[in-house]
C-alpha positions in Angstrom: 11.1 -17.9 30.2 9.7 -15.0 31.6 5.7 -15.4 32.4 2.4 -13.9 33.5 2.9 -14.1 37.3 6.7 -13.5 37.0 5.3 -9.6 35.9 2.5 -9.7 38.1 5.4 -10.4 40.8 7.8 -7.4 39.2 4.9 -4.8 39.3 3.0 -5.4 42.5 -0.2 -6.2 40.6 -2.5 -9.6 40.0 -1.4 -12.0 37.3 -5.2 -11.3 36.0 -4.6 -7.4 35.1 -1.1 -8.1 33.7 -3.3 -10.8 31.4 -5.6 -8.0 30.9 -3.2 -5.4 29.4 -1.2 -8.0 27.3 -4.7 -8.9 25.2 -5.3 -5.7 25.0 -7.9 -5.4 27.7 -7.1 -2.1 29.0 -10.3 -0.3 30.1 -10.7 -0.9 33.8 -7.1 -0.5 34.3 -5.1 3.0 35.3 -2.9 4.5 32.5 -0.2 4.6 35.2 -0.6 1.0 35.6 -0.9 -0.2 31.9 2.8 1.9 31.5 4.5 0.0 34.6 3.4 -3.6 33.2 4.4 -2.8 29.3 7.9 -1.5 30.8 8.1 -4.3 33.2 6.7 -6.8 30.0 10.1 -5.1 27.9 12.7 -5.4 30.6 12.0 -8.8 31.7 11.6 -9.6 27.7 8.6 -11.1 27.8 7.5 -12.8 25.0 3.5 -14.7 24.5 3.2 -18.1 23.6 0.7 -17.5 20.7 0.4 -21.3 19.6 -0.4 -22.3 23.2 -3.1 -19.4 23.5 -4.8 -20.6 20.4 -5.3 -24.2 21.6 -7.2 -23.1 25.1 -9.2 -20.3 22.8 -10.7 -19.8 19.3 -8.8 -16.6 18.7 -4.8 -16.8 18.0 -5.1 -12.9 18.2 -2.7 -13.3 15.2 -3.5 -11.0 11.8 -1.6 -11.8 8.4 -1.0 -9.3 5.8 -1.1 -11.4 2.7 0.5 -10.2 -0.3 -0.9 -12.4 -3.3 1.6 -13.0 -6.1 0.4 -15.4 -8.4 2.2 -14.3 -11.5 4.8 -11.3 -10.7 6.2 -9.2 -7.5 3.1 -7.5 -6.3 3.9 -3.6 -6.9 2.2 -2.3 -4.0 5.1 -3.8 -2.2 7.4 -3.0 -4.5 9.4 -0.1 -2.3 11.2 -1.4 0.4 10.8 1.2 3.0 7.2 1.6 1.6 6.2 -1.7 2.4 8.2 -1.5 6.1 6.3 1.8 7.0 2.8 0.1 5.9 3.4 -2.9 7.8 4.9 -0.6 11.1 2.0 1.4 10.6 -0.9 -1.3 10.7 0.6 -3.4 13.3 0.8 -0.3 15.8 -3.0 0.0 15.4 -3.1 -3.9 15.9 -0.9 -3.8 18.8 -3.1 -1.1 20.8 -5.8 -3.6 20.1 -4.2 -7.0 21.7 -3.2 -8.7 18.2 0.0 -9.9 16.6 1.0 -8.9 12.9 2.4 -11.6 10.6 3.8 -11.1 7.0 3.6 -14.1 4.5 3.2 -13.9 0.3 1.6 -16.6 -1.2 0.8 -17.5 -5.5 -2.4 -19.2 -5.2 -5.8 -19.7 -3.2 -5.1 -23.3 -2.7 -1.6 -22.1 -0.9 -2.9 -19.6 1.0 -6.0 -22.4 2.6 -3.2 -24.4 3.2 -1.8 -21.6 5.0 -4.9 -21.4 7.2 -5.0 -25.0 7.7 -1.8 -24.5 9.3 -1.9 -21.0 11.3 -4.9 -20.2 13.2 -5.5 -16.3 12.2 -7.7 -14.3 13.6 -8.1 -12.1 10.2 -6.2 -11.0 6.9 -5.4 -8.0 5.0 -5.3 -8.9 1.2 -3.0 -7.4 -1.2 -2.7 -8.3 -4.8 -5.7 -9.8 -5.4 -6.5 -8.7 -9.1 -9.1 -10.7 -10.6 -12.9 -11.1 -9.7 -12.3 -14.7 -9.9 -10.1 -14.7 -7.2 -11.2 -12.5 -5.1 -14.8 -15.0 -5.3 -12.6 -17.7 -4.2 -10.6 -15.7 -1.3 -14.2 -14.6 -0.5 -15.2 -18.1 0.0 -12.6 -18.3 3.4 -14.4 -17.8 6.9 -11.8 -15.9 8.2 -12.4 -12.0 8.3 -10.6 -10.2 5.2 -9.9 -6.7 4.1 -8.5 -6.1 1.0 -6.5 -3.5 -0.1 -6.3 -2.1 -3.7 -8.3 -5.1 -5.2 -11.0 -3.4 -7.2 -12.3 -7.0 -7.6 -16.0 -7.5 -6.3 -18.2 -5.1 -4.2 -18.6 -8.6 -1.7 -15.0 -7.8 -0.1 -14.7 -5.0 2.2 -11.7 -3.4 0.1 -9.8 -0.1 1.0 -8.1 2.7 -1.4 -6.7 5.5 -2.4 -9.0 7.2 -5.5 -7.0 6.2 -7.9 -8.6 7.8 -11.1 -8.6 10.9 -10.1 -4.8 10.8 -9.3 -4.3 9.7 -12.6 -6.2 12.6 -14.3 -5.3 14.7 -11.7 -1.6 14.6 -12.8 -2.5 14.5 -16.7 -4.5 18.0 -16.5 -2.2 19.7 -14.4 0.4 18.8 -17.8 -2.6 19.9 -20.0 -2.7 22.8 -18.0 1.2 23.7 -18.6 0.6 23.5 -22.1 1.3 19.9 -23.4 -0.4 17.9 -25.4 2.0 15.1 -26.2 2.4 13.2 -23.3 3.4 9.7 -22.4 2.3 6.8 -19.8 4.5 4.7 -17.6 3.4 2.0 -15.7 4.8 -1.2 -14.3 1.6 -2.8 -15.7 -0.8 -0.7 -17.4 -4.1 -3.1 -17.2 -3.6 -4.5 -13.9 -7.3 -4.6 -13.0 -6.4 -2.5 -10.2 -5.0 0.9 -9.2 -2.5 1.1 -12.3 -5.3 0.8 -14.6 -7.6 3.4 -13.0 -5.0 5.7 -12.9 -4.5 4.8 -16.5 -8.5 5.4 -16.8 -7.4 9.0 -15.9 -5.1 9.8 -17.7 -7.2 8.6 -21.0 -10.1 10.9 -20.0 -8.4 13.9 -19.1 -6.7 13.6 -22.8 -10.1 13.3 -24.1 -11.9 16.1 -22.1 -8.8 18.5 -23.5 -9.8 17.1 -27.2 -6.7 14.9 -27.4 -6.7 11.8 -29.1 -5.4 9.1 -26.7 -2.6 7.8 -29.1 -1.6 3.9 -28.0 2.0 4.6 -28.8 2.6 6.7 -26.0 1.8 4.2 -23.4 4.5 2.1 -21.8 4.7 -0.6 -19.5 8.3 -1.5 -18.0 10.1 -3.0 -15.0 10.9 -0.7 -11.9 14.7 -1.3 -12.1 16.8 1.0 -13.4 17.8 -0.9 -17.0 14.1 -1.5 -17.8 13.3 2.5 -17.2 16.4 3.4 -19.3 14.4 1.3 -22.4 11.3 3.3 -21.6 13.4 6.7 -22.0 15.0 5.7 -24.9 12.1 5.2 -26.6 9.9 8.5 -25.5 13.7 10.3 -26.8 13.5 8.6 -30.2 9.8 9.9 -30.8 10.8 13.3 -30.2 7.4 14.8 -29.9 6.8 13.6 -26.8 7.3 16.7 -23.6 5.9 15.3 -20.6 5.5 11.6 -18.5 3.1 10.3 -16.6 4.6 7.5 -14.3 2.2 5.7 -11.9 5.1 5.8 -9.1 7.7 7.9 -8.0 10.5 5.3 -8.4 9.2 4.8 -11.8 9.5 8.5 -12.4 13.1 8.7 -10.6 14.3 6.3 -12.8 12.9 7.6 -15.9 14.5 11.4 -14.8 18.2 9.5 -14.1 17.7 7.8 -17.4 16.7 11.1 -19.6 19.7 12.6 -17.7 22.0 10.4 -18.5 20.9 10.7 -22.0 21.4 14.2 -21.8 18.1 15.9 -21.4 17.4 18.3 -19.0 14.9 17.9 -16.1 11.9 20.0 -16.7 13.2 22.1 -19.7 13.3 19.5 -22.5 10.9 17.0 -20.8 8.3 17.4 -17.9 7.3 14.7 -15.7 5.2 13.6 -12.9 5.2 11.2 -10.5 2.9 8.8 -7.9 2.9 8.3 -4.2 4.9 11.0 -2.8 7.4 8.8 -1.6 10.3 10.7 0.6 12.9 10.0 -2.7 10.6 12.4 -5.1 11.6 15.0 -2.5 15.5 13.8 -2.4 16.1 13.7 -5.7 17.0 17.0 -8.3 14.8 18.6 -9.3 12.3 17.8 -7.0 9.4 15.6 -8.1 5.9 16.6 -8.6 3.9 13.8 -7.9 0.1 12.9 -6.4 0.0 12.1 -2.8 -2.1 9.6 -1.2 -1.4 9.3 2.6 -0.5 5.9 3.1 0.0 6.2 6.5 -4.2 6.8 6.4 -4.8 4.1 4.0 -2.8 1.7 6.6 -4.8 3.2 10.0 -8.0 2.8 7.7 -7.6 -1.0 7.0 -6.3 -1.9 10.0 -9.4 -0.1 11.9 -11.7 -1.7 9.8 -10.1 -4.7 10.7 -10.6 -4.0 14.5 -14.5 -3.2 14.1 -14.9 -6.6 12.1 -13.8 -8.2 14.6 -15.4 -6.8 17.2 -18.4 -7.6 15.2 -19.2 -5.4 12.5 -20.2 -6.0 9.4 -18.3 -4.0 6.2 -18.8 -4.7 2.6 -17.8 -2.1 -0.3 -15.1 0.2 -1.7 -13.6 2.7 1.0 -12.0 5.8 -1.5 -9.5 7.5 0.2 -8.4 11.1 -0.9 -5.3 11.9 -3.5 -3.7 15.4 -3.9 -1.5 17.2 -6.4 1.8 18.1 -5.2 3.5 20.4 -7.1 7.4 20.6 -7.1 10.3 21.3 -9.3 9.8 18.5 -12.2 7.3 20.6 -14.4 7.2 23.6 -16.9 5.6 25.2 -19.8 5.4 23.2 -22.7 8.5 24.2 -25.1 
């Protein structure tokens, strides 16, 4: 097993600034330097033993991304590639910072403590906590947290996209084409969370434009492809209804395949907008409208926040992030 002094050895340097650049410790030593003992660390395949580092010190320099599922697959993971760029994304900021990234989804407080009891982490990123009550008893662990999406208690430090406006955002700009009938998809309408401020949105942009909100046009349903086919079926059968709101984009792309399928054309007999700006709204035909919020900043944001916690700061509160409409190929004038 390759070690400390087995680099220092490789790269002409003391064991003492190889230490240095593998916890992150990098500001007395030469750019030049820092680049021949990461190249040296990756050919001689180098590998920290984490456990043994926590036993000698009181940090693991270990961070776990929690995603809290107590009742059903959290949604904010619920994109494969999404969730792989996040995690890339935030453990790239880690790793220019010394720590480690670990993945692990747990359905209750008392499993996650357990967790802890077991693996000495340094900090946690928090996803799917949706209650107040929960987030009180997460908030009731030592170990420095950052939550993401929660919407849960102004005691967390807990980061976001502005989801609200997203949501109204994309019901005006329908408004704005001329409908009045439109509908609202979600994978879970009153989540406590993001889905239900965007839902908050979409309800007040109706009312602003004099519409009354009409319950019937609001649907929750799975994000597989036999659950969205249901939700199309239904918003066919009314027959009043000329434009969606879905809260994702693969919500939206499989509402579009479905109203396809059922012989409806994409935006001429039915307009519809999507969430994220995932790379498959801009794959699929017609091209999706949708409201971007740069996850790639939302990742860099919690996982700085992280860093400055750690390093002593103190963070409490609601960090908003920006959305933005993105206008595309899925939306016309009202018929």
């Amino acid at each position: 097993m390759t070690t400390i002094k087995d680099i220092a050895e490789y790269t002409g340097v003391s064991a003492t600034t190889v230490s240095n650049v593998i916890h992150g410790r990098k500001n007395r030593v030469s750019v030049e330097t820092v680049e021949r003992i990461q190249k040296a660390i990756d050919e001689l395949g180098y590998v920290p033993n984490l456990f043994a580092r926590s036993l000698v010190s009181s940090s693991s320099n270990v961070i776990a991304l929690i995603s809290y599922v107590p009742t059903q697959a959290d949604s904010f993971f619920a994109d494969e590639s999404f969730r792989l760029r996040f995690l890339s994304r935030i453990e790239n900021v880690l790793k220019q910072n010394g720590y480690y990234l670990m993945f692990r989804r747990v359905e209750s407080v008392d499993e996650l403590k357990c967790f802890l009891r077991n693996w000495k982490m340094d900090g946690l990123f928090i996803t799917g906590a949706a209650d107040a009550e929960t987030a009180e008893a997460l908030h009731g662990i030592t170990t420095p947290m950052v939550f993401i999406d929660s919407y849960a208690s102004d005691r967390i430090c807990d980061v976001g996209h502005d989801d609200y406006s997203g949501g109204r955002m994309a019901t005006e700009h329908l408004l704005e084409k001329g409908h009045e009938h439109i509908a609202f998809a979600s994978s879970s309408v009153m989540d406590g969370r993001y889905m239900e401020q965007r839902y908050r949105g979409y309800l007040d942009a109706l009312e602003a434009a004099g519409i009354q909100p009409d319950p019937g046009l609001v649907y929750e349903s799975g994000l597989d492809m036999d659950s969205c086919r249901v939700v199309a079926e239904k918003i066919k059968d009314r027959g009043d209804v000329t434009a969606v709101v879905a809260t994702t984009d693969l919500m939206a792309a499989g509402l579009m395949a479905a109203f396809i399928d059922m012989g409806l054309r994409i935006p001429d007999d039915i307009s519809i907008v999507g969430y994220d700006d995932t790379p498959l709204g801009r794959m699929i035909t017609p091209r999706l409208t949708t409201i971007r919020q740069d996850m790639d900043l939302k990742a860099d944001t919690a996982a700085q926040k992280m860093i400055e916690i750690l390093k002593g700061g103190h963070a409490r509160g609601r960090i908003v992030l920006p959305v933005e409409l993105v206008v595309r190929d899925s939306v016309k004038e009202a018929r």
